[in-house]
DOMI-699669 format. One record per atom (N, C-alpha, C, O): residue in three letters; atom name; x, y, z. Coordinates in steps of 0.001 Angstrom, whole numbers. Example, Ala and Ser with C-alpha at 12.3 -4.5 7.8 and 13.67 -1.06 7.14 Angstrom:
code = ALA; site = N; X = 13190; Y = -5690; Z = 7800
code = ALA; site = CA; X = 12300; Y = -4500; Z = 7800
code = ALA; site = C; X = 13200; Y = -3300; Z = 7800
code = ALA; site = O; X = 14236; Y = -3319; Z = 8465
code = SER; site = N; X = 12850; Y = -2250; Z = 7080
code = SER; site = CA; X = 13670; Y = -1060; Z = 7140
code = SER; site = C; X = 12900; Y = 30; Z = 7870
code = SER; site = O; X = 13409; Y = 1138; Z = 8039
REM end
This chain:
code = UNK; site = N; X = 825; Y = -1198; Z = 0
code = UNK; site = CA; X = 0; Y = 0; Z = 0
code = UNK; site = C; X = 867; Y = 1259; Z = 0
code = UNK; site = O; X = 572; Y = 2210; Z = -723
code = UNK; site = N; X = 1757; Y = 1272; Z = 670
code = UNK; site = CA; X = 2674; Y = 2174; Z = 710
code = UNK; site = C; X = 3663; Y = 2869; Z = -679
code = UNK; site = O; X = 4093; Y = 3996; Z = -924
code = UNK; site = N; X = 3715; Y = 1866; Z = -1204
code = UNK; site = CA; X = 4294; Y = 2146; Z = -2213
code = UNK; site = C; X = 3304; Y = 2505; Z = -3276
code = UNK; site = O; X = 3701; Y = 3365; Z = -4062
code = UNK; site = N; X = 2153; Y = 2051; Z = -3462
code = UNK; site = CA; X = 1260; Y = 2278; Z = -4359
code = UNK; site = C; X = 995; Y = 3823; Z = -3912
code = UNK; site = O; X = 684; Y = 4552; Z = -4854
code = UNK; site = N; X = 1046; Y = 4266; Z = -2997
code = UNK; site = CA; X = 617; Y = 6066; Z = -2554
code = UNK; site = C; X = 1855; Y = 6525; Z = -2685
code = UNK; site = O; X = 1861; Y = 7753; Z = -2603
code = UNK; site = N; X = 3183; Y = 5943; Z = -2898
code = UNK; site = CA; X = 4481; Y = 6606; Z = -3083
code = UNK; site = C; X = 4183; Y = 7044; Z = -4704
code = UNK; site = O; X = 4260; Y = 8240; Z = -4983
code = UNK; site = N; X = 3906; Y = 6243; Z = -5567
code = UNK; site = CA; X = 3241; Y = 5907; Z = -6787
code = UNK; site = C; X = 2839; Y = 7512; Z = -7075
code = UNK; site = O; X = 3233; Y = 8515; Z = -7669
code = UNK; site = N; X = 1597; Y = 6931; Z = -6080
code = UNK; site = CA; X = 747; Y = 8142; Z = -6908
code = UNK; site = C; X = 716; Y = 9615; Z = -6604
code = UNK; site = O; X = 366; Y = 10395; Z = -7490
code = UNK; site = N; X = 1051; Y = 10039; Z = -5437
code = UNK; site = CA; X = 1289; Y = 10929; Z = -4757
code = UNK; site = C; X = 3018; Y = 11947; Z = -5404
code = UNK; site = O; X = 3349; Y = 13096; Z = -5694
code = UNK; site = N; X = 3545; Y = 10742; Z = -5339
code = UNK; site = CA; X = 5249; Y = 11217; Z = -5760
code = UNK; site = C; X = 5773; Y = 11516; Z = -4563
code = UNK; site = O; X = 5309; Y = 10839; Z = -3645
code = UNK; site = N; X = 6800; Y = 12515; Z = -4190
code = UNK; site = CA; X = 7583; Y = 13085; Z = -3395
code = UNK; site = C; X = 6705; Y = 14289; Z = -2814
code = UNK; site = O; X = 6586; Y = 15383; Z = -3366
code = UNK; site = N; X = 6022; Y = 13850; Z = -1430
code = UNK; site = CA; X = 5484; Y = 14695; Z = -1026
code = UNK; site = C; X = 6253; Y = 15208; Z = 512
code = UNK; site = O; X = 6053; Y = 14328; Z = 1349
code = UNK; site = N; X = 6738; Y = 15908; Z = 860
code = UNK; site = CA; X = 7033; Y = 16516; Z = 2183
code = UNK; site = C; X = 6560; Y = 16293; Z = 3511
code = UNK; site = O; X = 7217; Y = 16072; Z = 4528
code = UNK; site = N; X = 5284; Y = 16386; Z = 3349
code = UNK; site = CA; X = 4244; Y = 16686; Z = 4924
code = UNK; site = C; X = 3966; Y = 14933; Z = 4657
code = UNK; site = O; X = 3287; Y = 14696; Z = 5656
code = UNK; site = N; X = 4075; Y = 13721; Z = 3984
code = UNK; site = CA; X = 3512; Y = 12639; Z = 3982
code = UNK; site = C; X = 4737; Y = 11338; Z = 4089
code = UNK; site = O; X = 5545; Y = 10937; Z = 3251
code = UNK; site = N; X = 4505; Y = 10975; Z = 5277
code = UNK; site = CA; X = 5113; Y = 9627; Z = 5724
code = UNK; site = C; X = 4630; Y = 8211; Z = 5474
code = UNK; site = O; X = 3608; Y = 7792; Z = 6017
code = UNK; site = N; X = 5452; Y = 7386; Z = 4555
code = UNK; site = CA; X = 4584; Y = 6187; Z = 3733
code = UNK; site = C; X = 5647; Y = 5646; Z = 4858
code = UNK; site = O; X = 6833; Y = 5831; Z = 5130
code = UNK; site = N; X = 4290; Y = 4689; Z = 5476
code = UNK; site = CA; X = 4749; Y = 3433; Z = 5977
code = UNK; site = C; X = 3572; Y = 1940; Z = 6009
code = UNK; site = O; X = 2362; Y = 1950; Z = 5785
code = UNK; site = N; X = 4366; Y = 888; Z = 6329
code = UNK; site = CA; X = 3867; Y = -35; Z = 5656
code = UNK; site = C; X = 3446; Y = -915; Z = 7031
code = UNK; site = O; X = 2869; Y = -1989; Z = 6853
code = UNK; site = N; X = 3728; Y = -469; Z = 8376
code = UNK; site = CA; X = 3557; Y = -943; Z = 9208
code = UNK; site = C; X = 2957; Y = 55; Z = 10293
code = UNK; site = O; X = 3430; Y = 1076; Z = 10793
code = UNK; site = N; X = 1294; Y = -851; Z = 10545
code = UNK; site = CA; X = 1159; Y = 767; Z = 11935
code = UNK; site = C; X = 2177; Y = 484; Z = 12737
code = UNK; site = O; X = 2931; Y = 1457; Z = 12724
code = UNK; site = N; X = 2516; Y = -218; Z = 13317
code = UNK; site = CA; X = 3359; Y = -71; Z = 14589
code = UNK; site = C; X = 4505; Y = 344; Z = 14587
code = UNK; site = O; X = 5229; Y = 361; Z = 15582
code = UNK; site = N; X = 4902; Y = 841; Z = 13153
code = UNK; site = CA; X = 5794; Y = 1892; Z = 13111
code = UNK; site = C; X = 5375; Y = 2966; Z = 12662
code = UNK; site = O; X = 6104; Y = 3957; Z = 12674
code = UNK; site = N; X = 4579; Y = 2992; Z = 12352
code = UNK; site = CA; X = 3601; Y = 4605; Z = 12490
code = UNK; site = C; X = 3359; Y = 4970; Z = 13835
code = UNK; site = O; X = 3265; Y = 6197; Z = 13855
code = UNK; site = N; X = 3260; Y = 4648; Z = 14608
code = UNK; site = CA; X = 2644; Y = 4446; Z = 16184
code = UNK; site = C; X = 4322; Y = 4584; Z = 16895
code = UNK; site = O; X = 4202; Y = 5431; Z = 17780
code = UNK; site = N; X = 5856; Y = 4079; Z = 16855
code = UNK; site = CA; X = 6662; Y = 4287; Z = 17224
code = UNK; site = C; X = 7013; Y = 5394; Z = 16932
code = UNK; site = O; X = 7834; Y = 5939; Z = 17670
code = UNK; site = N; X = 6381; Y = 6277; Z = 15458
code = UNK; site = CA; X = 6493; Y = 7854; Z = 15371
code = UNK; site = C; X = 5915; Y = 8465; Z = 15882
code = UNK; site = O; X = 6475; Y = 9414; Z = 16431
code = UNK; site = N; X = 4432; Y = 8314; Z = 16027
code = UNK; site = CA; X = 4031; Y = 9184; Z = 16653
code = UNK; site = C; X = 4492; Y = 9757; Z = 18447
code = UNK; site = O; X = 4615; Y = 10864; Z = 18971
code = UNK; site = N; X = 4632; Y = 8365; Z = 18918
code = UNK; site = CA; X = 5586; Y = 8155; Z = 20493
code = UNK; site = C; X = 6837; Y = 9045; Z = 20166
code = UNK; site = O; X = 7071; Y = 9830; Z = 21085
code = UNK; site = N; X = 7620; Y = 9129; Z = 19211
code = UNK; site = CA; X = 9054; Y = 9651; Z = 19306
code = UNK; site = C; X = 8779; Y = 11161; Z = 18674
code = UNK; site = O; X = 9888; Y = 11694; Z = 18669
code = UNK; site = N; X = 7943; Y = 11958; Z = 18214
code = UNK; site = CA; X = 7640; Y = 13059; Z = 18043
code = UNK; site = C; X = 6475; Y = 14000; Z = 18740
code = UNK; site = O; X = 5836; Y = 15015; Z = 18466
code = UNK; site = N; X = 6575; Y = 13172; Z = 19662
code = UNK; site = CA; X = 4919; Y = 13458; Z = 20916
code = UNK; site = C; X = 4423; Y = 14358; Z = 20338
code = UNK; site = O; X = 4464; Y = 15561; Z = 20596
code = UNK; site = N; X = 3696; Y = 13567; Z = 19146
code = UNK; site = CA; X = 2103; Y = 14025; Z = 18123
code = UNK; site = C; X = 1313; Y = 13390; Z = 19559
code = UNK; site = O; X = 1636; Y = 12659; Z = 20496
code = UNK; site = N; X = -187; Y = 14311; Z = 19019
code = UNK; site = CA; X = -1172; Y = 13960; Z = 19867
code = UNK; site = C; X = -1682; Y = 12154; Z = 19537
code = UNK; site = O; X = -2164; Y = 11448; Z = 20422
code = UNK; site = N; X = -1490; Y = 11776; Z = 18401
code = UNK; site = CA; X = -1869; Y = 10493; Z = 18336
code = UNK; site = C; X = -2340; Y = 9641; Z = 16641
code = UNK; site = O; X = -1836; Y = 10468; Z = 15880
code = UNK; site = N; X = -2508; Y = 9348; Z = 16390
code = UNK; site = CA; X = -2840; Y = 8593; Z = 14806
code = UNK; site = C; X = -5157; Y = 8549; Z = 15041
code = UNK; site = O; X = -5959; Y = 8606; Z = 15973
code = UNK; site = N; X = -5207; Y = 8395; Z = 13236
code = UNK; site = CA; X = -6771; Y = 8026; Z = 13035
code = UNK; site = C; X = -6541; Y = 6972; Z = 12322
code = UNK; site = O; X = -5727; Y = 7189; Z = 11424
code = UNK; site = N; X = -7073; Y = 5565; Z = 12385
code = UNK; site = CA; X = -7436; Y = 4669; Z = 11495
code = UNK; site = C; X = -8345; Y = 4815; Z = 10311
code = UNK; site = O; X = -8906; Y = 5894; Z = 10500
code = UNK; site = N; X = -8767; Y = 4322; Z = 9240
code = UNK; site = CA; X = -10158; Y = 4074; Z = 8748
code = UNK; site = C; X = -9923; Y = 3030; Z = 7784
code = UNK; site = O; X = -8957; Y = 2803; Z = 7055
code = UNK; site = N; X = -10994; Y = 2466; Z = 7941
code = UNK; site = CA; X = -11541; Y = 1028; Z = 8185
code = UNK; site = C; X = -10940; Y = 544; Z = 6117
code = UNK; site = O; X = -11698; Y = 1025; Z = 5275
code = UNK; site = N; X = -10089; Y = -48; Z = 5724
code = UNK; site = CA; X = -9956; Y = -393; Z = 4513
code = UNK; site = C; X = -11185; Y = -252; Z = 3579
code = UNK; site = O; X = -12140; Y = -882; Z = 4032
code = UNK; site = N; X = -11452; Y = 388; Z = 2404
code = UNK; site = CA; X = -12264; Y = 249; Z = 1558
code = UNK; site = C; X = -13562; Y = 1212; Z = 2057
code = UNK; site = O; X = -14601; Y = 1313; Z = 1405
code = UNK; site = N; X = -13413; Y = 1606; Z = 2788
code = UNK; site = CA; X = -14484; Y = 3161; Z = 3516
code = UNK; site = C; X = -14287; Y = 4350; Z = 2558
code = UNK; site = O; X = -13486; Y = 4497; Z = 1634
code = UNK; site = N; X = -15246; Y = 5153; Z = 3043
code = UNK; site = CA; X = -15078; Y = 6459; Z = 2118
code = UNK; site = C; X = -14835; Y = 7521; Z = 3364
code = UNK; site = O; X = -15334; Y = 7501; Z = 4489
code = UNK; site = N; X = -14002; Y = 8350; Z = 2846
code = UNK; site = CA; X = -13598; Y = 9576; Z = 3636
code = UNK; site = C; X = -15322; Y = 10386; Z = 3934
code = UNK; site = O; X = -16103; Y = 10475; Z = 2986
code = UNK; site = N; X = -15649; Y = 10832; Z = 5129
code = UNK; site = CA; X = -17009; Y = 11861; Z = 5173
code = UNK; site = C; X = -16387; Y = 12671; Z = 6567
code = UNK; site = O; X = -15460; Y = 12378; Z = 7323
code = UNK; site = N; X = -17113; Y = 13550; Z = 6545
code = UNK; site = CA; X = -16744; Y = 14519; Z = 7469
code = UNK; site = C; X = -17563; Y = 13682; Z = 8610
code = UNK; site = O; X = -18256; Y = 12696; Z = 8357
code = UNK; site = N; X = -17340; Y = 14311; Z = 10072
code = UNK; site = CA; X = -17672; Y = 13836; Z = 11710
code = UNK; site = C; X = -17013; Y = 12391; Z = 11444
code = UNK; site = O; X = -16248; Y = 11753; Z = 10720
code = UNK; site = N; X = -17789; Y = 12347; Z = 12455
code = UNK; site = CA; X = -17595; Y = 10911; Z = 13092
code = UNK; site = C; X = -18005; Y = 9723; Z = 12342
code = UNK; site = O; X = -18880; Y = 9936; Z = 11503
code = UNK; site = N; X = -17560; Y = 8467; Z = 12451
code = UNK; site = CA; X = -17539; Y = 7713; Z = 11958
code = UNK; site = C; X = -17117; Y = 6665; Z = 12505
code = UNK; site = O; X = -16003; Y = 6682; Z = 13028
code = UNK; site = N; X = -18224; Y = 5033; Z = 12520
code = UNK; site = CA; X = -18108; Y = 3794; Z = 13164
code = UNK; site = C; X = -16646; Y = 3124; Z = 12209
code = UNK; site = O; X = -16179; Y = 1991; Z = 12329
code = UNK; site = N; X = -16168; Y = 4206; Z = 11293
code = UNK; site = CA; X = -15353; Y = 3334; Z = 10166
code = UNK; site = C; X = -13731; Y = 3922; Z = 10553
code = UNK; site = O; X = -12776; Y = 3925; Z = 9777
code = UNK; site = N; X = -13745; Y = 4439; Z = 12073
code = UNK; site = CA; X = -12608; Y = 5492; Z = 11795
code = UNK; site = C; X = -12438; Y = 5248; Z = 13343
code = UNK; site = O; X = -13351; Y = 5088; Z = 14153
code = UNK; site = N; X = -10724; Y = 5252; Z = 13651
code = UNK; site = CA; X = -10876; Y = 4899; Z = 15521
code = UNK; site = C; X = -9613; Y = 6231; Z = 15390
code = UNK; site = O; X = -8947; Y = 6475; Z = 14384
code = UNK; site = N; X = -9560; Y = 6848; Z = 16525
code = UNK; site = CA; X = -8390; Y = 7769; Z = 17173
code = UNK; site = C; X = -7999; Y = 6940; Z = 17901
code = UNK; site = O; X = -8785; Y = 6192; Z = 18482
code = UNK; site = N; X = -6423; Y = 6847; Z = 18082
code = UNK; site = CA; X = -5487; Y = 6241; Z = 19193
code = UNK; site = C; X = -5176; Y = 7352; Z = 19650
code = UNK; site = O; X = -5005; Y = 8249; Z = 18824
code = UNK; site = N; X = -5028; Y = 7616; Z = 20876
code = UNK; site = CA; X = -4041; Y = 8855; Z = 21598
code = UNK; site = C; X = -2995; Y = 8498; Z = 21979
code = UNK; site = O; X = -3327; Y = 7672; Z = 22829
code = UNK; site = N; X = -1655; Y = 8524; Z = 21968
code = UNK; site = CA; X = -682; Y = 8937; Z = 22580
code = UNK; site = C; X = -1090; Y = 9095; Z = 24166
code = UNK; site = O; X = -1783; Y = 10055; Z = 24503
code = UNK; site = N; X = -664; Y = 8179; Z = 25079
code = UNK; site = CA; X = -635; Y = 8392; Z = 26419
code = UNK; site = C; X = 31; Y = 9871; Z = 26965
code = UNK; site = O; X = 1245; Y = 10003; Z = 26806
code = UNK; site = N; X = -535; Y = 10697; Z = 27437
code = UNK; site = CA; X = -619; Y = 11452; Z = 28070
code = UNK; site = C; X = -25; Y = 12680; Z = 27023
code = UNK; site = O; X = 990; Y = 13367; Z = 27135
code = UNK; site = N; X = -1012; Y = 12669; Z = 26029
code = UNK; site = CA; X = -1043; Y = 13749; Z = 24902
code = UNK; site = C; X = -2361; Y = 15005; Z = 25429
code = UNK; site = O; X = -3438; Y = 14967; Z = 26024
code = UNK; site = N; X = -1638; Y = 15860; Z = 24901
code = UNK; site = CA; X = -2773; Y = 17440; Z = 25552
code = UNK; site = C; X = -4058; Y = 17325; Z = 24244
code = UNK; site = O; X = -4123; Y = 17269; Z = 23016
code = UNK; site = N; X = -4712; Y = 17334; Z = 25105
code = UNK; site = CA; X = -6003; Y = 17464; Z = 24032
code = UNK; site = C; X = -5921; Y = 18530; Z = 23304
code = UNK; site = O; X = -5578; Y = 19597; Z = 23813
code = UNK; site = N; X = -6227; Y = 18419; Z = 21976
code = UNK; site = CA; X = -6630; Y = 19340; Z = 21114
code = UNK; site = C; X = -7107; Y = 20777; Z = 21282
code = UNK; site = O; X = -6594; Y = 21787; Z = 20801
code = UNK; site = N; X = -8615; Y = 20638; Z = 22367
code = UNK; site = CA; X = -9333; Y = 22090; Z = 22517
code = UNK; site = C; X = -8275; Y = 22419; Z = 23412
code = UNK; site = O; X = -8728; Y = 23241; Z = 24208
code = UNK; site = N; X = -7012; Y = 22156; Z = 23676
code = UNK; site = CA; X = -6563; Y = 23029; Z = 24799
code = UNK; site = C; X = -5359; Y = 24069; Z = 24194
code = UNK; site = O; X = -4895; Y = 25084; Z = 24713
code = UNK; site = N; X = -4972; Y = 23295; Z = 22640
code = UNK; site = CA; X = -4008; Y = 24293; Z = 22539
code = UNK; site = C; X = -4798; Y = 25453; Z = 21574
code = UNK; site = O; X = -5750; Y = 25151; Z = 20854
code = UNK; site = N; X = -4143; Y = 27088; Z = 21700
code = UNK; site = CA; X = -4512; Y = 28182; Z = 21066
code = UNK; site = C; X = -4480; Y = 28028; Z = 19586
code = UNK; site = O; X = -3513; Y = 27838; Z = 18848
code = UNK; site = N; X = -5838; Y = 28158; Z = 19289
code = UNK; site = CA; X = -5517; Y = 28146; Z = 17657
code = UNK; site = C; X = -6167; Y = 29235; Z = 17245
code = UNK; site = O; X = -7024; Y = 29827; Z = 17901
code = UNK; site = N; X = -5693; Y = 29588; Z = 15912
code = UNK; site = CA; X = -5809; Y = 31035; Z = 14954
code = UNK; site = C; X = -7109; Y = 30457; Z = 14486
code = UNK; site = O; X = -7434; Y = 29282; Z = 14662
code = UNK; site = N; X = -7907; Y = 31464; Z = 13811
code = UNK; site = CA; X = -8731; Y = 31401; Z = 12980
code = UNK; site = C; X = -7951; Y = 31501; Z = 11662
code = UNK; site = O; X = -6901; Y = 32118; Z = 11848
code = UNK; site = N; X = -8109; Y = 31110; Z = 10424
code = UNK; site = CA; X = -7447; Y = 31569; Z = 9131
code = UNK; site = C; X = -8156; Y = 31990; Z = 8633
code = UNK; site = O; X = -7929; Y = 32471; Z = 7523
REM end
């Protein structure tokens, strides 16, 4: 899969192809991101929530509404 989005995407900057969560998940731990989203193989992207989509948090990551954000 990874390579097929290396494919199609090309050389993108902001995008990390990996082929294993649990090394997606050892990044997110070593750059204390707030945490990764799953979604469910073969789903369609929709806005809210979704039974097709899980958040992992990062143990003892700051919630979201707490940091200051801009309007753009």
């Amino acid at each position: 899969m990874a390579r097929t989005l290396s494919r199609l995407l090309g050389k993108c900057p902001n995008v990390l192809y990996v082929s294993s969560g649990a090394l997606l998940y050892e990044q997110v731990l070593a750059l204390h991101m707030e945490g990764v989203v799953g979604k469910r193989r073969g789903s369609s992207y929709i806005g809210g929530s979704s039974p097709d989509r899980i958040k992992i948090k990062r143990p003892g990551a700051t919630p979201a509404e707490r940091f200051n954000r801009r309007e753009m």
